[in-house]
N, C-alpha and C positions, 0 to 999 in steps of 0.2 A: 545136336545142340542148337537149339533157337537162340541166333545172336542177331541184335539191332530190335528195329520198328519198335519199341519200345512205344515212342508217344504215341505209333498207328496204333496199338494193344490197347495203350492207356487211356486213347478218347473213345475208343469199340466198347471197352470196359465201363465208362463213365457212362454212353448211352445207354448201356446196355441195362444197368442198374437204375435208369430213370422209370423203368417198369413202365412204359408206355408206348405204343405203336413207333417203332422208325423202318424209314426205308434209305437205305443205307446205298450211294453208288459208288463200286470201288472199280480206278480204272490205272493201266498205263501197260508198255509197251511190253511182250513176252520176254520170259527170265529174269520180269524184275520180282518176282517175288510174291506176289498179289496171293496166290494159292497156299502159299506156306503161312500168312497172314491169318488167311482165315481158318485154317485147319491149327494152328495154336490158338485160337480166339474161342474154338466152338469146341474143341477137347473135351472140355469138362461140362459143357452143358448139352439140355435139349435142342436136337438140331437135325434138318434135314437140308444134306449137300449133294447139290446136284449138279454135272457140268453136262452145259448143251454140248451138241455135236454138230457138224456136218453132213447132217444126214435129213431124212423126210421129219414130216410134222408127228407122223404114229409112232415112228421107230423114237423121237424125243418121248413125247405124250408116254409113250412103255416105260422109258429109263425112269422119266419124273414118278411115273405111279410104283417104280420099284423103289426108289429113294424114300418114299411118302409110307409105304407100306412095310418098309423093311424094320421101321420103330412102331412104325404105327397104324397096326392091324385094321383092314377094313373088311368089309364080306366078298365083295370084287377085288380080284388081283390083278387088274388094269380100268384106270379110269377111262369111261366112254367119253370124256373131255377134258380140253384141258379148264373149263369152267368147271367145272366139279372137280377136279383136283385141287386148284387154286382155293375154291371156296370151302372146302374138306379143310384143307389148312387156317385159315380164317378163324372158321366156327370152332376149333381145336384153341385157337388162340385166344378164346376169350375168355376162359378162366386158368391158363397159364402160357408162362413164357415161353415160345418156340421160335427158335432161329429156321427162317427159309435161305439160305445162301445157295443162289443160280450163277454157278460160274461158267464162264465161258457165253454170257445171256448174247451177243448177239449173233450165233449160231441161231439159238432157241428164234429169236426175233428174226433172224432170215430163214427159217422152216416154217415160223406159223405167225403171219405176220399180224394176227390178230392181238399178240399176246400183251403190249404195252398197254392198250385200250382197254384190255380186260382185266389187268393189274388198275390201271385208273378204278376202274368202277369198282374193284373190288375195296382198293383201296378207299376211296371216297364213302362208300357203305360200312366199311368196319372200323375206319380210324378210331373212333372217340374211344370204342369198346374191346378192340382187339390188343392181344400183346405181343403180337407177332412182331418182330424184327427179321425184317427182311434186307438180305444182300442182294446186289446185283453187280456182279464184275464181270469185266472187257479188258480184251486185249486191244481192240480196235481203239485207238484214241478217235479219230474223227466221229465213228458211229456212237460212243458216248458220250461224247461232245455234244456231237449234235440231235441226235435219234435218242438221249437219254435224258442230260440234262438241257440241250436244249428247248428255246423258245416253243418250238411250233410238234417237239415231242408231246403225245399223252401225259407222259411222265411229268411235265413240268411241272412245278410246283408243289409234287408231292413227295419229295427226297425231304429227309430231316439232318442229310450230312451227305455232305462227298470225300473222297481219298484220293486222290492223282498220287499212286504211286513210283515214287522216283527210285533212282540206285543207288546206292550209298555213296556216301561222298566220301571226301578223304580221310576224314575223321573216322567214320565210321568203318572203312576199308582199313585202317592204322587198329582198330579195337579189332576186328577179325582176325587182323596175324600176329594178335600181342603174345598168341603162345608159340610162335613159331620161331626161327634161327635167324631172319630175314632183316639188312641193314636197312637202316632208314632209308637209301637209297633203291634198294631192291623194293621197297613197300609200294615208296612211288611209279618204278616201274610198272610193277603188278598191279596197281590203281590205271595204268596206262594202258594196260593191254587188256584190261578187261572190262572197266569203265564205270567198275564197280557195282555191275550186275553180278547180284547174291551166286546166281546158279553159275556163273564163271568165276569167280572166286571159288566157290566148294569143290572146285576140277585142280584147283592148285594144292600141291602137297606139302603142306609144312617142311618134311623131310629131308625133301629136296630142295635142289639151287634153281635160281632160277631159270638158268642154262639149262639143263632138265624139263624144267618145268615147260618151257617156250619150246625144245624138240618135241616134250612129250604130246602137247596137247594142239602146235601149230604144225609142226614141219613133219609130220609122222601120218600116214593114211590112213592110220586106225584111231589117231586121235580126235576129242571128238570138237573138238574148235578148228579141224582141218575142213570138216564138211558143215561145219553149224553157220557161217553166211549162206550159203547154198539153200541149205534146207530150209530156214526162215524165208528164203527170198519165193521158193516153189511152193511153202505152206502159203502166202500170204497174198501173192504176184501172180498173178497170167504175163506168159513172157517173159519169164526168169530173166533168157539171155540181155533185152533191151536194159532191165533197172540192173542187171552185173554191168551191163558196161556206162551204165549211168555213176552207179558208186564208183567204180573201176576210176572214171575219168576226174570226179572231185577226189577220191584218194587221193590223184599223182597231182592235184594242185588247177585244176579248172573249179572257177567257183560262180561266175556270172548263169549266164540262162545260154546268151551268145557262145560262150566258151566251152559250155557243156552239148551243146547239138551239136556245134559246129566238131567236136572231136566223136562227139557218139554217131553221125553222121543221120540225124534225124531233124526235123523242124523242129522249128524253138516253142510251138504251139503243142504239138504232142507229147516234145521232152518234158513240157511245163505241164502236163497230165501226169505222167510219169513222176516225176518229182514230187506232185501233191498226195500221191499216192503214197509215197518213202516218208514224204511229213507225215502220215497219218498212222503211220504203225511205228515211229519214234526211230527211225533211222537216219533221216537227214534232219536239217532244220534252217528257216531262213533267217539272216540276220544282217542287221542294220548298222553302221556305226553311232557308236554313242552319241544318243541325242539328236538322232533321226530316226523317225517311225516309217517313213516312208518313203517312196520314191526310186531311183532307176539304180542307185548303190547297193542295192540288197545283194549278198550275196549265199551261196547254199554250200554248207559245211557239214560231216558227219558227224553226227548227234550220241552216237555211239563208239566209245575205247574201243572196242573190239575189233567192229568192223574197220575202224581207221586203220589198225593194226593187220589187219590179215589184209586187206588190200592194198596196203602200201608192201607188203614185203611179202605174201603170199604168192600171189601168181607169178610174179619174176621168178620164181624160184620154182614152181610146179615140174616141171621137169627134173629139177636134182630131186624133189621130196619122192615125188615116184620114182624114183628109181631106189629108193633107200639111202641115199646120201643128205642126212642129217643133218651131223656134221659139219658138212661142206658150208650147207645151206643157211647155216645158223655163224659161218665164218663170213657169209656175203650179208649177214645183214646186221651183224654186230657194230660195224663201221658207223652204219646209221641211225642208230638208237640214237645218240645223242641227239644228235636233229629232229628225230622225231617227239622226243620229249621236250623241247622246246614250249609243244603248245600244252601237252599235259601241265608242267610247268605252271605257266601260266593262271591255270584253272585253279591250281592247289594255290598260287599265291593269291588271287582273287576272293578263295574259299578266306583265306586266312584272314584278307582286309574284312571281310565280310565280319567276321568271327570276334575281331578286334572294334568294329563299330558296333557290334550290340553290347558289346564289354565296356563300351566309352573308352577305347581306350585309342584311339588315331584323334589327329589334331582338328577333324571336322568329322561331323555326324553328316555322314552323306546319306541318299536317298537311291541311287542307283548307281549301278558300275556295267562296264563293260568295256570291249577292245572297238578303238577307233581308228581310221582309216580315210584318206582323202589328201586334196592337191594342199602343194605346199606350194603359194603364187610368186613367195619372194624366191624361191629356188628352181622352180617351174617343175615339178614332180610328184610323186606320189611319197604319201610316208603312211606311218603306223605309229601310233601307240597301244603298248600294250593292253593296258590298264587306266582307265580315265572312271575313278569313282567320284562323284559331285554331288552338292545340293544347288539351291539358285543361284549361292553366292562365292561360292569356294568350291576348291577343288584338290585330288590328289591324283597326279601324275604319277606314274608307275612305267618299269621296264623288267623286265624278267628273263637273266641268262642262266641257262642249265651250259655250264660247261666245265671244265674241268683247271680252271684258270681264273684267277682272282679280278673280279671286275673293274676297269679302269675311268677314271675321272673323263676320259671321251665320250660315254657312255651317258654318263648328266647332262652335261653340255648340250648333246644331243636332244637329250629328253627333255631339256628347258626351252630350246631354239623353238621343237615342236608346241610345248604350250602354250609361246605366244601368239598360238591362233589361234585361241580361245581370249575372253573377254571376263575372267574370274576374279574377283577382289582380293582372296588370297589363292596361294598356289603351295603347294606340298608336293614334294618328290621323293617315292620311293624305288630302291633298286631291291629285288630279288637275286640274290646268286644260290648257284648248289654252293658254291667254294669259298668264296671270301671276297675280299678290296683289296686294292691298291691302295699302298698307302697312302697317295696324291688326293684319292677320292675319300680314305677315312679320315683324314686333315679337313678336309671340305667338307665334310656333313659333321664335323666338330666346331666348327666355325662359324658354321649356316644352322642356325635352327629348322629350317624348313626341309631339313634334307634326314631320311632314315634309311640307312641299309641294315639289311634282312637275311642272314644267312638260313639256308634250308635248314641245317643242324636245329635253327635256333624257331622254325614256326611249330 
């Protein structure tokens, strides 16, 4: 059953009926879903789907003229080029609809490095006349970033729409296990360990608990989220071992550049190769505190539920899982969920302001959000806030505790200290709990208009 992307179907669809030439780029990081997209999109219509490979330019050139020729009979059963293929396709599309969807294209583009150039021209020569709709999807974010949609690609200029396919969000991860047995608190977890990547969610079993679920698919040798950071890191990575003890190291809490060599034991120049490499296929990502673009604060965090997941509690544990002790294993790391849900947490409550400002429904229409971070001079230290959503002139303070314990009026106090380092005309503060208030703190946000607590039960 195809559940979600709904709106990706619905603008595929909208193009699609515009009955005139698009070229179509669809991109973002593996298992998010990009192939399931397009194979419900092209189902019912004319369409030729083809995925590159890692392989020579002839052995691609063979596959594309089996794809090409498998609907659509030609006198040769392998094109002498890939210019005659392409252009076979073309002249086919000029008095009907045909979907070309090249998935997996920058395989195709590192086999036969002509192929962007030749798509230009072709394109360029058939647009006005052709009704070909052509896909192009990538796994590689940087390479369709830059080698597709960017500046100084062929390609520029001649897309009529792009996709950056993301993972579901909360929302969306909440409508997947609406048939399932699963408490609202179990959802959240399973949004936590998987990150909302489609193809790790369809590994979870309704069925079952989530206890279950986390032996079956983590802490078990045959399951398949025990070996799936491994395998992505060796499909994607020369020198597995160096980007495993790169993630390895921001798992357990190094986030700087300094803090991550100096524990990987490598230069901060080649770590920072390394690193750009994990941004580029949607594993890590750099971030700023709110309301800095720039400068020496940036720190690198994993981009991905899963991987935060199996490397914060995976490898401490590789020895009892190989041995068959489950179980055990799943008793040393239950202690720590809560904490590790802290920043899940967070996401889902951010998702929710997000949700609430396009509803008009929070006491400022803010313009961005995010978690911010830096010295506090009157106390001489570092702090955090969770949540700092603003426009130029207002703001909403946020803090978010995942515990099992009704949130206490020290908690505000805290979170107002901190926003007087900012310089906002109004100020709004809200708390997130899984649990509830204190009643110290529900008296005070009855008193203070500026104050709203937010139980998980209730986003």
């Amino acid at each position: 059953m195809f559940i979600g992307r709904q709106g990706e179907i619905g603008e595929l669809e909208r193009l699609y009926k515009a009955y005139k030439f698009q070229c179509i780029i669809m991109y973002g990081r593996r298992r998010v879903g990009k192939t399931s997209i397009i194979s419900e999109f092209i189902k019912d219509k004319e369409a030729i789907y083809f995925t590159g490979q890692e392989t020579s330019a002839n052995d691609n050139l063979e596959n594309l003229s089996q794809s090409i020729l498998k609907d659509f009979p030609f006198t040769s059963p392998v094109f002498k080029g890939y210019k005659e293929a392409l252009e076979a396709v073309f002249d086919m599309s000029q008095s009907r609809r045909i979907i070309l969807a090249i998935d997996e294209y920058p395989y195709l583009a590192q086999s036969y490095r002509g192929i962007s150039s030749m798509l230009q021209t072709l394109i360029d020569k058939y647009k006005d006349t052709s009704k070909l709709f052509i896909i192009l999807c990538g796994s590689s974010l940087s390479f369709m970033e830059n080698q597709v949609l960017g500046y100084s690609s062929p390609l520029y200029g001649r897309r009529t729409a792009q996709f950056k396919i993301l993972p579901f969000d909360f929302e969306q991860t909440k409508e997947y296990f609406n048939q399932g047995n699963f408490s609202r608190e179990d959802i959240a977890l399973l949004y936590g360990i998987t990150g909302g990547i489609p193809l790790y969610l369809s590994l979870i079993d309704i069925n079952l608990s989530v206890e279950v679920n986390i032996k079956q698919n983590f802490l078990s040798t045959s399951g398949y989220l025990f070996e799936e950071p491994g395998n992505l890191i060796k499909q994607e990575c020369r020198e597995p071992a160096q980007y495993n003890a790169i993630i390895k190291a921001i798992a357990n809490g190094a986030s700087r550049l300094s803090e991550i060599s100096v524990k990987v034991g490598i230069e901060s120049g080649v770590c920072s190769n390394y690193i750009s490499k994990l941004i580029s296929i949607g594993i890590l990502k750099k971030e700023y505190p709110f309301g800095v673009e720039k400068g020496k604060k940036a720190v690198y965090i994993l981009d991905d539920g899963m991987f935060r997941f199996w490397y914060r509690f995976v490898p401490g544990n590789m020895a009892l899982i190989q041995r068959g002790e489950t179980d055990f294993a799943y008793s040393q790391i239950l202690p720590q969920i809560p904490a590790y849900m802290g920043g899940v947490f967070e996401e889902i409550s951010k998702e929710y302001l997000w949700q609430q400002n396009i509803a008009r429904q929070t006491p400022i229409m803010f313009t961005d959000a995010g978690r911010w971070w830096g010295n506090n001079p009157k106390k001489k230290e570092e702090c955090e806030i969770d949540i700092v959503a603003a426009n130029k002139d207002d703001a909403i303070f946020a803090e978010c505790k995942w515990k099992n314990e009704n949130v206490g009026v020290d908690v505000l106090e805290t979170l107002i200290e901190r926003s007087d380092l900012f310089n906002y005309k109004q100020k709004h503060y809200y708390i997130f709990s899984k649990t509830g208030f204190a009643e110290g703190l529900k008296a005070r946000a009855h008193s203070e208009k500026n104050i709203s607590l937010i139980r998980y039960q209730d986003m």
